[in-house]
C-alpha positions, -999 to 999 in steps of 0.1 A, spaced: 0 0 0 13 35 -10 14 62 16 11 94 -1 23 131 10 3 155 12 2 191 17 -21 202 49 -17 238 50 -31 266 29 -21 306 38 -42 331 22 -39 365 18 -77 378 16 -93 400 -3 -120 425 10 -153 407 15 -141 372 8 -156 346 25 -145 312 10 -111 295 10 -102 259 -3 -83 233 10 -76 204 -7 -67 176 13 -90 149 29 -106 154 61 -125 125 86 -147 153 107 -146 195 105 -130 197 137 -98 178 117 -94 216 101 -79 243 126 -81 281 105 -65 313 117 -74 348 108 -48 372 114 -30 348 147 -62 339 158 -72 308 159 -110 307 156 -137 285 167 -153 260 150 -184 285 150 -170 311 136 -167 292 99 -184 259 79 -167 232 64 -174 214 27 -169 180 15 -156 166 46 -142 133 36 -139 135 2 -105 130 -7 -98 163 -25 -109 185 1 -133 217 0 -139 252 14 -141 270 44 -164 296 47 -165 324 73 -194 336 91 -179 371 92 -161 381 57 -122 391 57 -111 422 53 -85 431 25 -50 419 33 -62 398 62 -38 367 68 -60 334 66 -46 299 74 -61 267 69 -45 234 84 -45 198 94 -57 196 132 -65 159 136 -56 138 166 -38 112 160 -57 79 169 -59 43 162 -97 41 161 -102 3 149 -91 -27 165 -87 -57 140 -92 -93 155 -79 -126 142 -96 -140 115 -124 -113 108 -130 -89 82 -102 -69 66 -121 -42 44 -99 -18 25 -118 9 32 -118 1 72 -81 -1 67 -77 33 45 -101 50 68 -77 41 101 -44 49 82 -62 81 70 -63 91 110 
């Protein structure tokens, strides 16, 4: 099985109004994306998350716009777990497996 490497941080610099940013990496849950607007990191209320779990990623959006020349960050905030337990002589489903190796 090939492990690939990927990217899991975007850095924006935003325009005035702009509301929507892309990431493009695969996420299990939205709280697996941390974003930062101008050093602060902001709560999972303060934006929505697309296409979580779909292997090419998807968009933040903010509740509140930026402004222009605000600095936006997306990245990779997942814990790093073992959330399966495999037992002798069961089932061994590729997409248990890629799932679990994905966290």
């Amino acid at each position: 099985m090939t492990i690939s490497q990927t990217t899991t941080r975007k850095d924006y610099i935003a325009s005035a109004g702009q509301d929507e940013f892309a990431y493009d990496w695969k996420i299990i849950v939205a709280t697996d994306i941390a974003v930062v607007k101008n050093n602060v990191l902001l709560s999972a209320s303060d934006y929505s998350v697309s296409n979580v779990g779909v292997v090419t990623g998807g968009n933040v959006t903010l509740n509140s716009a930026a402004s222009a020349n605000d600095k936006v960050s997306l990245f990779l905030n997942m814990p790093i777990t073992r959330t399966t337990d495999y037992t002798n002589s069961g089932t061994f489903l590729a997409t248990t497996v890629n799932d679990d190796f994905d966290k």
